[in-house]
N, CA, C and O atoms as a MOPAC input file, in Angstrom:
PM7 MOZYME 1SCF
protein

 N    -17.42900 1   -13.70000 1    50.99700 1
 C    -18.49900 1   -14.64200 1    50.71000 1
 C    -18.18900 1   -15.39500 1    49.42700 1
 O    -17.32000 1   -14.90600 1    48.70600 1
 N    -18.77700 1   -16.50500 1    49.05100 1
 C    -18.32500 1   -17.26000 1    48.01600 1
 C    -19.31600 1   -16.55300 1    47.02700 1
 O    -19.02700 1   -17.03300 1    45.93100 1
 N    -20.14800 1   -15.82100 1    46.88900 1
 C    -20.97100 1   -15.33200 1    45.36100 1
 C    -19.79600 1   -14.57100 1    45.34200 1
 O    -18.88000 1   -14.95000 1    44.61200 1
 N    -19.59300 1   -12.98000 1    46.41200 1
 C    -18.47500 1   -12.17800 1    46.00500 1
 C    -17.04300 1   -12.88700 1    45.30000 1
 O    -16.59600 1   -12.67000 1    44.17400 1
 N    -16.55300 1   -13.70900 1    46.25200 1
 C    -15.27200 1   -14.66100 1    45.24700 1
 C    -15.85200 1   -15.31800 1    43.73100 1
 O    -15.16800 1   -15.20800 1    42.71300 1
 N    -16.72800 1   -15.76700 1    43.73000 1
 C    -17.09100 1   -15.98800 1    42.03400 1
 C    -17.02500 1   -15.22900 1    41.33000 1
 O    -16.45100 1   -15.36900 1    40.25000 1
 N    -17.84600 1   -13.70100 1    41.88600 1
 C    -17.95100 1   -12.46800 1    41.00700 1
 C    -16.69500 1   -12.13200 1    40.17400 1
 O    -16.51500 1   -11.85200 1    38.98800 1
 N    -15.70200 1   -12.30200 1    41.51500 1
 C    -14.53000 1   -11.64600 1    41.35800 1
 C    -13.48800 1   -12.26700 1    40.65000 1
 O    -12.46100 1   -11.65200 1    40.36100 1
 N    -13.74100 1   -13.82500 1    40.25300 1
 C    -13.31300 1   -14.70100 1    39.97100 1
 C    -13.78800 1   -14.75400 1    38.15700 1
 O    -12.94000 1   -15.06800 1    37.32200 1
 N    -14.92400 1   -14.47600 1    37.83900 1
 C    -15.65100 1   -14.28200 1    36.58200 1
 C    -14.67600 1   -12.86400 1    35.99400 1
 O    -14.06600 1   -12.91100 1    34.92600 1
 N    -14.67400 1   -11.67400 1    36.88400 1
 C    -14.21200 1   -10.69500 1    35.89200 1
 C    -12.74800 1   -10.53400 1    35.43400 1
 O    -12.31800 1    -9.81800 1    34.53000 1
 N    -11.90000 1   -11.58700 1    36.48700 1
 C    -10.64800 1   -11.94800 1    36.05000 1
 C    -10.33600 1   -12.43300 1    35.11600 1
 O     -9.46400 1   -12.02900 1    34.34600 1
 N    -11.24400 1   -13.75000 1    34.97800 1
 C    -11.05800 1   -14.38200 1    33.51200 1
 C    -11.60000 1   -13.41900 1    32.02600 1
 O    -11.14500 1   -13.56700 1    30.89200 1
 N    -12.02400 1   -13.03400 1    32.19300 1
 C    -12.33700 1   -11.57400 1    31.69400 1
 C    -13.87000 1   -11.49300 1    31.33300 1
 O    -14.18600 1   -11.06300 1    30.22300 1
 N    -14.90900 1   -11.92600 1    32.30700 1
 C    -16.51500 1   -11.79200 1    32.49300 1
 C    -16.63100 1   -10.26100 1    32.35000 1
 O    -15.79000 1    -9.37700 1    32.51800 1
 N    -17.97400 1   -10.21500 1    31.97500 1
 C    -18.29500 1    -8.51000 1    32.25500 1
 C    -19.25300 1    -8.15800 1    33.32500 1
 O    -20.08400 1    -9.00300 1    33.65500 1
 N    -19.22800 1    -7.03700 1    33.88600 1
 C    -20.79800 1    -6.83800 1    34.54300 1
 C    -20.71400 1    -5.34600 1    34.07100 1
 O    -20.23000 1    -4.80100 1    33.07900 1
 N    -21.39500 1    -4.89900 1    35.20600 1
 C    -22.48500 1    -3.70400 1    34.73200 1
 C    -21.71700 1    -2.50500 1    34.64400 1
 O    -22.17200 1    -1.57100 1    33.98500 1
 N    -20.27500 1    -2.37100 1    35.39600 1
 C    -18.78200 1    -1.28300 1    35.70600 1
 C    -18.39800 1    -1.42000 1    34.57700 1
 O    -17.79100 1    -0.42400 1    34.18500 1
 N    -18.49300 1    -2.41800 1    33.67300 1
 C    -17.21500 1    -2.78400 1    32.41000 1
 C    -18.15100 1    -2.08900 1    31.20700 1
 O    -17.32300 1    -1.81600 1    30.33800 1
 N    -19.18700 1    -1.75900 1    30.83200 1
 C    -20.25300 1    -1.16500 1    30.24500 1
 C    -20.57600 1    -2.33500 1    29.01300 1
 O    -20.25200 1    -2.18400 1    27.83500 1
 N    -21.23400 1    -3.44100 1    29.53000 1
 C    -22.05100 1    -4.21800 1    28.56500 1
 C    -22.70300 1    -3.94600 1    27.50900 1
 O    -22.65200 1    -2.71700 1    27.46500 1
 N    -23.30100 1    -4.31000 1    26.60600 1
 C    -24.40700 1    -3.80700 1    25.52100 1
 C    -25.65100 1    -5.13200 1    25.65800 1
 O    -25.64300 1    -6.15300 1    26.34600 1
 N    -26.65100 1    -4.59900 1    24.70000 1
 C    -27.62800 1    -5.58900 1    25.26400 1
 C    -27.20300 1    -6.97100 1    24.66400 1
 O    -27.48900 1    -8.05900 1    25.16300 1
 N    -26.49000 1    -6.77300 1    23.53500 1
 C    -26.09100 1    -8.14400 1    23.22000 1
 C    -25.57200 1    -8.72000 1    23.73700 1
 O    -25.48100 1    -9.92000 1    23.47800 1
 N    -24.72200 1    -7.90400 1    25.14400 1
 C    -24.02700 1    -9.18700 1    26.38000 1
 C    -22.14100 1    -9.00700 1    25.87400 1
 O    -21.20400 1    -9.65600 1    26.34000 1
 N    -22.08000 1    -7.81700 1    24.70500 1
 C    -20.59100 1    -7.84200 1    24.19300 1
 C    -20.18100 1    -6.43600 1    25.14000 1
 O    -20.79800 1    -5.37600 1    25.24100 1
 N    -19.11100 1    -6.80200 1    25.67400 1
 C    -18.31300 1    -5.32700 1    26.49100 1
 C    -18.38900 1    -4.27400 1    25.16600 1
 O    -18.61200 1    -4.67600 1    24.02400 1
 N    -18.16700 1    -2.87400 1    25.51900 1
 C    -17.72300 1    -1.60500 1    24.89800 1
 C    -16.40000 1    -2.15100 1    23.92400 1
 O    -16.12700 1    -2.04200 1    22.72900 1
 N    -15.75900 1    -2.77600 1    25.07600 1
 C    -14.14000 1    -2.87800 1    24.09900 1
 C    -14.33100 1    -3.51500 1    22.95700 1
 O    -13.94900 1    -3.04400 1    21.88500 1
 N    -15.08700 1    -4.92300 1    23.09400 1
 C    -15.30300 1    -5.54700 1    21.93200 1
 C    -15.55100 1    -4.80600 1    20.54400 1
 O    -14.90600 1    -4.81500 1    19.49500 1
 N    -16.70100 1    -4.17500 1    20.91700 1
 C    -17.18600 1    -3.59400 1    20.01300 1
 C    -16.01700 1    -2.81300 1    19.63600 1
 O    -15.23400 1    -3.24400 1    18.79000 1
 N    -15.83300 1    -1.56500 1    20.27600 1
 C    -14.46700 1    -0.57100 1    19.80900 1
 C    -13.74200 1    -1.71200 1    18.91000 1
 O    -13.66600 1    -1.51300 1    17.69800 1
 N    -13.19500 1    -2.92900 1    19.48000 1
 C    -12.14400 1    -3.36600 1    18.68400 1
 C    -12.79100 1    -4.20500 1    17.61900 1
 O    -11.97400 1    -4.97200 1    17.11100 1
 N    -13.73600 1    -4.27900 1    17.23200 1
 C    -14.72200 1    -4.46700 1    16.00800 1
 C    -14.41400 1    -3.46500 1    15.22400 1
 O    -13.59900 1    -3.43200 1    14.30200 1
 N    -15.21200 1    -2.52000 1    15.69900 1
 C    -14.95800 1    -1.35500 1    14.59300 1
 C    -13.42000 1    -0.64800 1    14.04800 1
 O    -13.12500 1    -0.15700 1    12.95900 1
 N    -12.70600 1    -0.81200 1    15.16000 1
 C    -11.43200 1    -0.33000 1    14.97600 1
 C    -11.06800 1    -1.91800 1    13.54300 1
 O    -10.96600 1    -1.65700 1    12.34400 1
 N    -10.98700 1    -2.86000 1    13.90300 1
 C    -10.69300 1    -4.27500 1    12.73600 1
 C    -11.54100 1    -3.42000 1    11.67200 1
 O    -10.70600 1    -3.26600 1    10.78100 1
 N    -12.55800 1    -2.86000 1    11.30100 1
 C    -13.46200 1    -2.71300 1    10.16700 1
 C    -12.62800 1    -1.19200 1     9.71000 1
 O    -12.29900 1    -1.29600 1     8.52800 1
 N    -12.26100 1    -0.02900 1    10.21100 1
 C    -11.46400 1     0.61900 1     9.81100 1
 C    -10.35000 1     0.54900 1     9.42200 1
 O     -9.82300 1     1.24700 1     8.55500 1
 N     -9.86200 1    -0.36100 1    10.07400 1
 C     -8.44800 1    -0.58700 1     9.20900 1
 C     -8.20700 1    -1.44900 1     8.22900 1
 O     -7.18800 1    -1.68900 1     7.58100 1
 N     -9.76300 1    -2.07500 1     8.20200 1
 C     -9.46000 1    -2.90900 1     6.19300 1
 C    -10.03600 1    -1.88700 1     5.51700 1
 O     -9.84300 1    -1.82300 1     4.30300 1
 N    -10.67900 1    -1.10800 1     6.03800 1
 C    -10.95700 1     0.17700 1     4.99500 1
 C     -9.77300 1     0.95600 1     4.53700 1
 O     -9.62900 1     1.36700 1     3.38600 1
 N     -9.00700 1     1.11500 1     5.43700 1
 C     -7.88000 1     1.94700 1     5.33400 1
 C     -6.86600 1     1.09000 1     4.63300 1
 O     -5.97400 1     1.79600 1     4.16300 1
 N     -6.68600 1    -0.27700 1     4.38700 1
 C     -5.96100 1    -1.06000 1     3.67300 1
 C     -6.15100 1    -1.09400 1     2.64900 1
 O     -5.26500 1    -1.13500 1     1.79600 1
 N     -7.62500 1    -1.08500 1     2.37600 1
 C     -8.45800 1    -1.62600 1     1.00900 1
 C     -7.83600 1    -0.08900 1     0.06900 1
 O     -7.26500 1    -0.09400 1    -1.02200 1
 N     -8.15800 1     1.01600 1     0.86100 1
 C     -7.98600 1     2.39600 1     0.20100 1
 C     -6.29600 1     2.48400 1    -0.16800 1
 O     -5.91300 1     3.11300 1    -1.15500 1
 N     -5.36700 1     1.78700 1     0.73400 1
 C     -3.96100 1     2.32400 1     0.46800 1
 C     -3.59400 1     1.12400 1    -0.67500 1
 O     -2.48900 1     1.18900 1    -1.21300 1
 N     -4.34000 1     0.24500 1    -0.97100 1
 C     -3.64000 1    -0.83400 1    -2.07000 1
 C     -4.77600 1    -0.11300 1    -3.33100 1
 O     -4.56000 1    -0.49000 1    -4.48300 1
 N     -5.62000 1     0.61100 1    -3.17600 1
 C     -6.35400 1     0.97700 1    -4.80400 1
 C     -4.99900 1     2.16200 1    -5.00500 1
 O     -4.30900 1     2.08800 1    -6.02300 1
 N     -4.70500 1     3.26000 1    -3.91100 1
 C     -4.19400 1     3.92600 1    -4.30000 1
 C     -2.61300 1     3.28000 1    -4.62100 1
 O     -2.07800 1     3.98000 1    -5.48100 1
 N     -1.90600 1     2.38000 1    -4.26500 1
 C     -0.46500 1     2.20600 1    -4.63400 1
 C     -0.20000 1     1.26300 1    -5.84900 1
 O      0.86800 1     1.13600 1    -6.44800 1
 N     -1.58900 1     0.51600 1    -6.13900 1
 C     -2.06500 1     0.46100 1    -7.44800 1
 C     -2.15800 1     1.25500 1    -8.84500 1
 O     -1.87300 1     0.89000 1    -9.98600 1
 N     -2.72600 1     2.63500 1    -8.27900 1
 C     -2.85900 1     3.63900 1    -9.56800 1
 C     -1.81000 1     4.26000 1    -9.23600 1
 O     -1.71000 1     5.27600 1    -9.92300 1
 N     -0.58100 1     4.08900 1    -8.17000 1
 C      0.57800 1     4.47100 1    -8.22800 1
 C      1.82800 1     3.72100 1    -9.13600 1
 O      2.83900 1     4.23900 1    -9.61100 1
 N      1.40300 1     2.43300 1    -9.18200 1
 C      2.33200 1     1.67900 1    -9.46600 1
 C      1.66100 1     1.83800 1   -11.11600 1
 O      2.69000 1     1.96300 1   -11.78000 1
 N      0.71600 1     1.88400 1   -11.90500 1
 C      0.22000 1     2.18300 1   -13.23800 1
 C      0.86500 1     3.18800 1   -13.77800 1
 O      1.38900 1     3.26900 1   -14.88800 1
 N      0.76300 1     4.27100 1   -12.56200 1
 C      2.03200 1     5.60500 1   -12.90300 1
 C      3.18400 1     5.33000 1   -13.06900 1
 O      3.86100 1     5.97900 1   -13.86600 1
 N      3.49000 1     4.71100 1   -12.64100 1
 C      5.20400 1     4.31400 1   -13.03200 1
 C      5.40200 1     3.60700 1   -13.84600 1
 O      6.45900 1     3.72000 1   -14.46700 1
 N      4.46800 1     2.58500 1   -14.17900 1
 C      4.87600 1     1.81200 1   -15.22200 1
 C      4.60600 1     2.63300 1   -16.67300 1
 O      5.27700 1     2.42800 1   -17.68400 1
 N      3.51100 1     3.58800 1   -16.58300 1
 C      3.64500 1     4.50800 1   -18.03200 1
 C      4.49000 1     5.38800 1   -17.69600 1
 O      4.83900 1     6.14300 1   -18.60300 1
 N      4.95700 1     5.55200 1   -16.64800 1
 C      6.45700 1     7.03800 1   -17.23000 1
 C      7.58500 1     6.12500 1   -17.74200 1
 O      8.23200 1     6.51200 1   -18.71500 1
 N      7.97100 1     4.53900 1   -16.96700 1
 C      8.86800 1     4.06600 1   -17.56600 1
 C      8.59100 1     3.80200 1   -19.06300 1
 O      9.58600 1     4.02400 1   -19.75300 1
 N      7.25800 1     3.29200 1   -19.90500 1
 C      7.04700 1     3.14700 1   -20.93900 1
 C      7.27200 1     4.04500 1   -21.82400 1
 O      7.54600 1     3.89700 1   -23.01500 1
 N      7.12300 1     5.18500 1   -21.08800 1
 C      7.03400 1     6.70200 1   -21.83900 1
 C      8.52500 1     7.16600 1   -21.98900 1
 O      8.77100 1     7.71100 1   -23.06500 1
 N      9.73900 1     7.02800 1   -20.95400 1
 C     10.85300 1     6.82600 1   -21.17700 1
 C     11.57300 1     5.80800 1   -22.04700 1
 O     12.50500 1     6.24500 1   -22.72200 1
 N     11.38900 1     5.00200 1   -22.09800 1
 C     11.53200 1     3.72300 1   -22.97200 1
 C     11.31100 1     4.25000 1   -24.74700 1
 O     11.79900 1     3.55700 1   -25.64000 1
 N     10.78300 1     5.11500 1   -24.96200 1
 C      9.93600 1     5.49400 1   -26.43300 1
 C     11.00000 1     6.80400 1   -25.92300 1
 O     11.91800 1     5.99300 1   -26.05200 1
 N     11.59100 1     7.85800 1   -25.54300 1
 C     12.24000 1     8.82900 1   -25.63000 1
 C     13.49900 1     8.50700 1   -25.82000 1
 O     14.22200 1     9.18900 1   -26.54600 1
 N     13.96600 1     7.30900 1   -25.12500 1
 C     15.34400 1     6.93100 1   -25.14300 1
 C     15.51300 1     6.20200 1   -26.43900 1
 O     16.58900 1     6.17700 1   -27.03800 1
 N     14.31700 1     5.55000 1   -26.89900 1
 C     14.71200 1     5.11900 1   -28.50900 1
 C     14.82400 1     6.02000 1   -29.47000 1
 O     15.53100 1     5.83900 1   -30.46200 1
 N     13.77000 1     7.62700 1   -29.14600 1
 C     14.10700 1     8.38200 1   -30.24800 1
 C     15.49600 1     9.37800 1   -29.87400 1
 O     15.76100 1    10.35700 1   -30.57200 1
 N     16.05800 1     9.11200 1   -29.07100 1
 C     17.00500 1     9.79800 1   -28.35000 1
 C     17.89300 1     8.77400 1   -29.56200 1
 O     18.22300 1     9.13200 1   -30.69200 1
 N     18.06200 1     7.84400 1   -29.11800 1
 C     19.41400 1     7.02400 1   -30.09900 1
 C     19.28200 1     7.04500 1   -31.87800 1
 O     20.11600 1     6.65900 1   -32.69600 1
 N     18.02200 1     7.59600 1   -32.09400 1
 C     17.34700 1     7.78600 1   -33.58000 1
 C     18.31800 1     9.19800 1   -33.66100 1
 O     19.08800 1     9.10600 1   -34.61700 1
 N     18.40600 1     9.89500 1   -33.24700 1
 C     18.52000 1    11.26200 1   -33.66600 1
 C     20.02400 1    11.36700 1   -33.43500 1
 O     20.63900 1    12.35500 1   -33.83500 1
 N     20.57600 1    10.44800 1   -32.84900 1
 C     21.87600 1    10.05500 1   -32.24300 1
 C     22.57200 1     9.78200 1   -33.70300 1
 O     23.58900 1    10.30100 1   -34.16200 1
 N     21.55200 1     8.63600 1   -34.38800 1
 C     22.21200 1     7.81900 1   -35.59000 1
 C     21.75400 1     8.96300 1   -36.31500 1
 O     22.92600 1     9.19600 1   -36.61100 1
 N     21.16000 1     9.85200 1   -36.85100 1
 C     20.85400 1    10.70100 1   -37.45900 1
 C     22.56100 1    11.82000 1   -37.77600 1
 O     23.38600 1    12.04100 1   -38.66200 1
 N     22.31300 1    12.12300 1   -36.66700 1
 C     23.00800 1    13.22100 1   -35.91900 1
 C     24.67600 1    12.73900 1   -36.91000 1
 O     25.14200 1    13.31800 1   -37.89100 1
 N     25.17600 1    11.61400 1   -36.23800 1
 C     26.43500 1    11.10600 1   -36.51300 1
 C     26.19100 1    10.80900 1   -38.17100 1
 O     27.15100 1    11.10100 1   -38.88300 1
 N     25.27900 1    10.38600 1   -38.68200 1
 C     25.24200 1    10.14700 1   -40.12000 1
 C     25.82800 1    11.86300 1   -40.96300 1
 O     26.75300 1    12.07100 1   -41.74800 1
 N     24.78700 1    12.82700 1   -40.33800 1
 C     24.90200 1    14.16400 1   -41.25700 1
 C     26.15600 1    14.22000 1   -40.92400 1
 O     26.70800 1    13.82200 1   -41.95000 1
 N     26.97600 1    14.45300 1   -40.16100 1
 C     28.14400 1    15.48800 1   -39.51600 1
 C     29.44100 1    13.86200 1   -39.98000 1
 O     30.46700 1    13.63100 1   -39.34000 1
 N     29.01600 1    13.14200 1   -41.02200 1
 C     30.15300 1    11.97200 1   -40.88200 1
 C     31.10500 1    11.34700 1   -39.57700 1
 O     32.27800 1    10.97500 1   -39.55800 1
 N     30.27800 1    11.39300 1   -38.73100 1
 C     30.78600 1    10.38700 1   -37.58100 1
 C     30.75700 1     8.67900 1   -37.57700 1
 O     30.41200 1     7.95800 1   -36.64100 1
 N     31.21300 1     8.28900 1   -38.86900 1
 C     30.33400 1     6.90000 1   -39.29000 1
 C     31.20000 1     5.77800 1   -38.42600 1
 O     30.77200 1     4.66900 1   -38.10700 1
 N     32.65600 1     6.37100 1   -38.08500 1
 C     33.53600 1     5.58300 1   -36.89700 1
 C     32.66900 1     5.21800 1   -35.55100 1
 O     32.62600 1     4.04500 1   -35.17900 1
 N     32.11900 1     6.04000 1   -34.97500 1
 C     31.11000 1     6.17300 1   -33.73700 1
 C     29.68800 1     5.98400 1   -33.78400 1
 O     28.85500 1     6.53700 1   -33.06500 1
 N     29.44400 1     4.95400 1   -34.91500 1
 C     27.91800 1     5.20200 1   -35.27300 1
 C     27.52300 1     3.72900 1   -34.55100 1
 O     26.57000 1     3.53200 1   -33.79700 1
 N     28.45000 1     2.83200 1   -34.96500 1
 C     28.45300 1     1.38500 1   -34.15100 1
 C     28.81600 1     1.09600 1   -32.24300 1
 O     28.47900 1     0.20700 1   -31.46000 1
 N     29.46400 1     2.07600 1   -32.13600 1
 C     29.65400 1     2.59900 1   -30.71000 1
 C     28.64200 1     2.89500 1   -29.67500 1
 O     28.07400 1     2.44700 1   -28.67900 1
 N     28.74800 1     3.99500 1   -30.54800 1
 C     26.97500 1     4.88600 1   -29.72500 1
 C     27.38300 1     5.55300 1   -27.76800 1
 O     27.51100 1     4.98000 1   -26.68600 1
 N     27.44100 1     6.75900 1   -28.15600 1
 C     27.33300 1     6.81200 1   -26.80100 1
 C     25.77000 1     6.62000 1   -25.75900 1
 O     25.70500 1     6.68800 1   -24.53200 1
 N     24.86400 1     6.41700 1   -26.54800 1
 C     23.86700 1     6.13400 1   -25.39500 1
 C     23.79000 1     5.05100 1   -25.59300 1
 O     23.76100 1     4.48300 1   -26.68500 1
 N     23.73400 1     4.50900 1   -24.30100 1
 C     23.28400 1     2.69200 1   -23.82900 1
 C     21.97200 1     2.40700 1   -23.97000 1
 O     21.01800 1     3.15700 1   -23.76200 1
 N     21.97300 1     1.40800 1   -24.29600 1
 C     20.79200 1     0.87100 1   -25.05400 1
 C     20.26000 1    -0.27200 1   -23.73200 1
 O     19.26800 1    -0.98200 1   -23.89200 1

């Protein structure tokens, strides 16, 4: 019959009826699912950039914090070579700067 061919013709293009489980707002199940699924995963984005944020803060104070060890590292270096007269190797330096 031509209503049945319309019917059938509507849920191809992707219409809903009453098998596909509508809501009253007229939006399929899936929609919705894939609503909420879009709203969880900017949650889950929003959460992995605060955290790789206070990850990346971490690294930048251990490098800072290295940065201040390796200067007193070459302090104690020039120290070191001053007491024991190493004054040939004092301009040298074995740690890289």
């Amino acid at each position: 019959s031509k209503k049945g061919a319309e019917g059938r013709a509507g849920r191809e293009r992707g219409g809903s009826n009453e098998s596909e489980g509508t809501t009253p707002g007229g939006r399929s199940q899936l929609e919705e699912e894939a609503e909420a699924d879009i709203v969880l995963a900017r949650r889950r984005r929003e959460a992995n950039d605060r955290y790789f944020q206070r990850v990346n803060a971490g690294v930048l104070d251990v490098v800072a914090k290295l940065d201040e060890v390796a200067d007193a590292m070459r302090g104690v270096e020039m120290e070191s070579k001053e007491i024991w007269g190493d004054r040939d190797s004092i301009e040298t330096g074995s740690v890289m700067s």
